[in-house]
N, C-alpha and C positions, 0 to 999 in steps of 0.2 A: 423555427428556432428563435427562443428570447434573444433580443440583444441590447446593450446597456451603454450607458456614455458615463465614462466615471467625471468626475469633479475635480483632479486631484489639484490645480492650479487653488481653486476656492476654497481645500481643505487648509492649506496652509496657512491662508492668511487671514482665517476667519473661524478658527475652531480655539477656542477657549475653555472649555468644559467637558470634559469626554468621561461616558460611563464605562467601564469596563466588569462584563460576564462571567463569572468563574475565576476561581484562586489557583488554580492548577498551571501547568509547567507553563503554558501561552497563554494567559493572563495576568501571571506573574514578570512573564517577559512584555506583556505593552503595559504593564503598569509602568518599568524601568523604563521605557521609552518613553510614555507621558510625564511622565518626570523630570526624563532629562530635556525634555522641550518645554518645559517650564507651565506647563498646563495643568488647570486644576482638573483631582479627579477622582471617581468614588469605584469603591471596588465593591462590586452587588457579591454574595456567595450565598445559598441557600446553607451551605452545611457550615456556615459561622467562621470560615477564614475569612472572610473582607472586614470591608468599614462595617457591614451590613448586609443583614439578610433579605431586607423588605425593599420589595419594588413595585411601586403602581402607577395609571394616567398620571397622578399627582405629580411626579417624578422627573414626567418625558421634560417639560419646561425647563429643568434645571440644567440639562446638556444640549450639546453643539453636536456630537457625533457620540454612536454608541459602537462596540468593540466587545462581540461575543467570541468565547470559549467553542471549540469545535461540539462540545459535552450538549451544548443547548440545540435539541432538535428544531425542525420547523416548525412543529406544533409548541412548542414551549411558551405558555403565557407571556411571558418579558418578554420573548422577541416576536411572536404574531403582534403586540402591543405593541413594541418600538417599528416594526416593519409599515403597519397600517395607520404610523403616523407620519409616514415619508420621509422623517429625518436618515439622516446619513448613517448607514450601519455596513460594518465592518467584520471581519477576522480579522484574528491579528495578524495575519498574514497579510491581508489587502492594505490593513492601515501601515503596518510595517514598510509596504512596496514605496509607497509614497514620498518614503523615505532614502528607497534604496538609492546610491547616485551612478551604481554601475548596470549591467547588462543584468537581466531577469528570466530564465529559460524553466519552463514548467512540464513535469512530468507528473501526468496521474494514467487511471487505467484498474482495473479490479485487482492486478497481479503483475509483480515485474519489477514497480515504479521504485522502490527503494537502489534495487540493485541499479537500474540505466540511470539513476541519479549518483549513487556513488561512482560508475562506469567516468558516465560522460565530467563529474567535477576532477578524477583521476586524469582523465584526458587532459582535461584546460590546464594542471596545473604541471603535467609532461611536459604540455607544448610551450612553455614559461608564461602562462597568460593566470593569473592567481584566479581560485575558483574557490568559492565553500558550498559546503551541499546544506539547505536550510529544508525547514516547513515540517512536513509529519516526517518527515526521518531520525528528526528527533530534537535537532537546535532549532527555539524561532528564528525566522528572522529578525526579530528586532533585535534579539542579542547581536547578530551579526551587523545591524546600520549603528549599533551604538559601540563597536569596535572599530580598530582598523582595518578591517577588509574591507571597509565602506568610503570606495570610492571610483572616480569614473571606469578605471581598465580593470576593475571586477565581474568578475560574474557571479552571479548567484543560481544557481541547480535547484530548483525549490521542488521538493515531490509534496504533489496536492493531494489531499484528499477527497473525496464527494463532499464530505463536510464541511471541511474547507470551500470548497470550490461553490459553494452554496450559498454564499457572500465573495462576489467576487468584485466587486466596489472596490477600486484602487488598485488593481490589480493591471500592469499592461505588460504583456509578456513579447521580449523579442526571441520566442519559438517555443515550440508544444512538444511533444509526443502523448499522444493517447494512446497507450501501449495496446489495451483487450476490455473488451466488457463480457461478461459473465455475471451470473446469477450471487447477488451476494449484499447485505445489509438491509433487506426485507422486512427486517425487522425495526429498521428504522422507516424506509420508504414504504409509503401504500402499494408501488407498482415499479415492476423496473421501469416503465416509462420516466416514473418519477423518478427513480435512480439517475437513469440516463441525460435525463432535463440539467441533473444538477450539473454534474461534471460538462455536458453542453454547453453551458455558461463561456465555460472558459477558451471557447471557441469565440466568444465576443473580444476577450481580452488582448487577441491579439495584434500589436502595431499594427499597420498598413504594411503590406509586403512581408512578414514576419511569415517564417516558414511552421507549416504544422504537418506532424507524423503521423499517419494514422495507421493500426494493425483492422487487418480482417474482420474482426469480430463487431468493429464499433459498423464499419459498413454493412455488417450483417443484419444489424437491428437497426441502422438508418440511413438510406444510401443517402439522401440529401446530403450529410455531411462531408462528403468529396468534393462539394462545390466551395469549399471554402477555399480563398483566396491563398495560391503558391503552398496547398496540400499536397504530402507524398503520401500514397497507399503502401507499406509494406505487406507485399501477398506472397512471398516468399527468402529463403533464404540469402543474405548476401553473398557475394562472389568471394567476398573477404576471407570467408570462412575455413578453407584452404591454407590463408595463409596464418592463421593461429596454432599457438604450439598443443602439442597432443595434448598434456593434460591441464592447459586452460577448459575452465567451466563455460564458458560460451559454446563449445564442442557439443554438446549435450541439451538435448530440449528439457524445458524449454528456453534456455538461458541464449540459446543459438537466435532463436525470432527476438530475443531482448536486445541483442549485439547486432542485429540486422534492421533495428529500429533505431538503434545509437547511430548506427552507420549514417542511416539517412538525415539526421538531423545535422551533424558533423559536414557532410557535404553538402548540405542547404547553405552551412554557415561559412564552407569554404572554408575548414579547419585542415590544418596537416592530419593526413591521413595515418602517416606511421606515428603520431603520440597518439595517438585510440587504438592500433595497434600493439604498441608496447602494455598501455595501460590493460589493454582486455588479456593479455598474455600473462600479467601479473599479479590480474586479480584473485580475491579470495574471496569467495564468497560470505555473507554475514550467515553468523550461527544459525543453524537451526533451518537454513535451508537447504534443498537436497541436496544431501553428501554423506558420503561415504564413512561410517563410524568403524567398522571392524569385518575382518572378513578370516571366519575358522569354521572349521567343518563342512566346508565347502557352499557354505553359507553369508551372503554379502549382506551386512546391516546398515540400510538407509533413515536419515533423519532427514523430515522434513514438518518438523511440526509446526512452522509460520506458516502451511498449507492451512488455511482458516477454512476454503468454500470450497465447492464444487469444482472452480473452472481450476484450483493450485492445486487438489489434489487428483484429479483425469490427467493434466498435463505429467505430473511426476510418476502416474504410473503408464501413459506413455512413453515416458522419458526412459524406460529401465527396459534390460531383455531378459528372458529367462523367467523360469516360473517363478508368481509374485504372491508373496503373502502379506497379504495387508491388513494393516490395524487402522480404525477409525472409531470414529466419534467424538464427544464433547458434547456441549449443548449449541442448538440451533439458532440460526440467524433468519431462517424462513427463507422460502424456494421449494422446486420440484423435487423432494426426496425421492418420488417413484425414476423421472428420469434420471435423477443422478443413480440411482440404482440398477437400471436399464444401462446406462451408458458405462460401467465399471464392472458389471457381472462377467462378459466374456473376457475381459484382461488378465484378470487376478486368479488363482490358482487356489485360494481360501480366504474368507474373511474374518477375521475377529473384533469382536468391538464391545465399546465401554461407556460409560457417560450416558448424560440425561437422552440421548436420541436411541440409545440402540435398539432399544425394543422395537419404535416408529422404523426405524431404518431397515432393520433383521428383518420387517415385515414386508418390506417392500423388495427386500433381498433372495430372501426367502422365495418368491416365486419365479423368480428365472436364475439362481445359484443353488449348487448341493450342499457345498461346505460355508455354514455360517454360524458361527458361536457368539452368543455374548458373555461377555466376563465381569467381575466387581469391579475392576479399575483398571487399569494402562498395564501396572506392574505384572496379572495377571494374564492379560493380554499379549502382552511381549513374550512371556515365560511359554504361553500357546502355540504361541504363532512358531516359535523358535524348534519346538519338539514337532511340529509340522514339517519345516522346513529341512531340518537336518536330516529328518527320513526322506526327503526327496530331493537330495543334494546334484547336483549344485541346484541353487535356486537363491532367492531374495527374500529379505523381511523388510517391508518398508512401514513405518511410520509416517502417515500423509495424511492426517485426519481427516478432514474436507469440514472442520466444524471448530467454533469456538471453543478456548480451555476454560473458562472460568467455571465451570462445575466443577471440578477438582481442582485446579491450579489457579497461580495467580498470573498466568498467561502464559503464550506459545512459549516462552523461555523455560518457563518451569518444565511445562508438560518435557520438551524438549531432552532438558538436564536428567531428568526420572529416565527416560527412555535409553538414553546414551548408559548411565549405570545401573540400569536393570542389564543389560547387554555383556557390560564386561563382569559384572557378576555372575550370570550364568555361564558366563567365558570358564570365569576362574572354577566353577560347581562341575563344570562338563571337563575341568581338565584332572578334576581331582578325582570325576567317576571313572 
């Protein structure tokens, strides 16, 4: 395993000109932060929002530290060129930490990391200890150091990404959770070694004595990583789980191993127990993950379209009983479609599916499932699945793609929103027949 020694005492007092990667929502956010720290600074964008579109050798000279966009892969010319010049490069997240002056707690993992970051900042801010949840959930953090929530008896929640986490320079975390690894971003990585290498990273980042959480999955693909210093293994469910109200979402896999991973981190840190308590009893799950849309003709309709891969959409038809009629597709991320295919044929009760994969997918379906249809789109699919299911009532229609939207939609949101009212309009068609 790499490991790294950040700098950050020497960024501060010696960084004067900083490039910043990409116009988009966190590079917009460490622009506002170079700014407010008085630093000169050029904003690179290929698609013509910056100062500028051109960057080459010529270039590296003019800064002190450079500050990519999650957007800029490994291989991206600017940054294989700034990385193999050894200057200091950053996310905005790493350079943003630099800054933070409170407590720093990171959540990444293939699946999960949103929800244990809103969990556990719900928690902190129960127990009266102020908490915001930053990084890919959706606020940078630099908006948050250049507010007031930036100060010592803070904590910041930050869910990382593999991308993120890919630059982890400036980064020093007092505690982890590495929720799961599964198959998923393949199409940015060569190999899930390489997947895994990245998010590995952020096992360097941790303080001395700083607790890390690890789920099954990550020991699956590399037991080495148990040896890290004051690691908890979660390999099953908390005892807690009992005392959560009937219909909190942590009740329900796999949201149950998410609350069982919060747990352990919560009592690394020595947290009161009953505000993660209250807070897991009161949560709500964000849109668009498994949950319950409608239930008539003795038919229950599941949305779960932020199931992007493999390992969200196996666990969400896990997570259900009763015969399951599943909708999938999108376009691909790259990974084992034959074993995702293999591992979801005996669950599911019919397939239907749409999007740039289905045919590759039908094909691999096709030899160990009876019932498998492809359809023109989602709306089409839904409408299938639904005249499936009502003749074999009770039973389930879930929505759990295991695949990107952007072939039809402008993300899991969209997809999402179309599925929820495809549903109550064939509600309202089946109440009018």
């Amino acid at each position: 395993m790499k490991t790294f020694q950040t700098s950050v005492g020497a960024a501060i007092g010696t960084y004067k000109r900083v490039a910043i990667f990409g116009a988009g929502v966190s590079g917009q956010a460490a622009r506002r932060l170079v700014l407010s720290l008085g630093l000169e600074l050029c904003l690179f964008d290929e698609a013509g929002r910056g100062d500028t579109a051109d960057f080459s050798a010529a270039s590296l000279s003019r800064f002190d530290a450079f500050v990519f966009s999650p957007g800029f892969s490994i291989a991206h010319p600017w940054r294989v060129l700034v990385q193999r010049s050894g200057r200091p490069c950053y996310s905005e997240l790493g350079f943003a930490a630099i800054h933070w002056r409170g407590r720093l707690l990171g959540v990444t993992g293939t699946n999960g990391k949103t929800t244990i970051t809103s969990l556990l900042c719900n928690a902190f801010n129960s127990a009266g200890q102020p908490a915001v949840a930053a990084g890919n959930i959706g606020t940078p953090l630099s908006d948050y150091v250049l507010g007031d929530a930036n100060h010592a008896d803070a904590t910041a929640v930050c869910e990382i990404s593999s991308f993120q986490a890919e630059l982890p320079e400036g980064l020093q975390l007092d505690g982890l959770i590495w929720s799961n690894f599964a198959e998923d971003h393949l199409d940015r990585y060569e190999s899930m070694a390489e997947y895994f290498a990245s998010k590995a990273q952020l096992l360097s980042c941790l303080r001395p004595g700083a607790p890390s959480v690890l789920g099954v999955d990550v020991l699956a693909f590399d037991p080495e990583v148990s040896g890290i210093s004051a690691s908890v293994v979660v390999d099953k469910d908390s005892g807690l789980i009992d005392q959560l109200a009937p219909d909190s979402p942590f009740r329900i896999s796999p949201q149950r191993t998410n609350f069982s991973l919060a747990v352990a981190l919560w009592r690394a840190l020595d947290r009161p127990i009953e505000s993660l308590l209250d807070s897991a009893n009161a949560f709500q799950l964000a849109a668009h993950r498994l949950s319950p849309v409608d239930s008539w003709g003795g038919v229950t309709f599941w949305n779960d379209s932020k199931a992007t891969n493999f390992h969200a959409a196996e666990a969400a038809i896990d997570g259900l009983d009763g015969l399951v009629y599943w909708i999938g597709g999108g376009c691909g991320k790259g990974g084992d479609i034959d074993a995702f295919a293999r591992s979801i044929a005996p669950k599911v009760e019919a397939v239907f599916l749409y999007g740039e994969v289905a045919e590759s997918l039908a094909a691999s379906l096709r030899s160990v499932h009876s019932w498998v249809e492809i359809h023109a789109d989602l709306v089409e699919a839904v409408a299938a699945a639904t005249r499936a299911a009502l003749a074999n009532s009770p039973s389930v229609v879930l929505l759990s793609p295991g695949f990107a939207s952007f072939d039809q939609f402008s993300g899991y949101a969209a997809r999402g929103k179309t599925f929820i009212s495809t549903v109550f309009s064939l509600k309202d068609a089946n109440r009018l027949n």
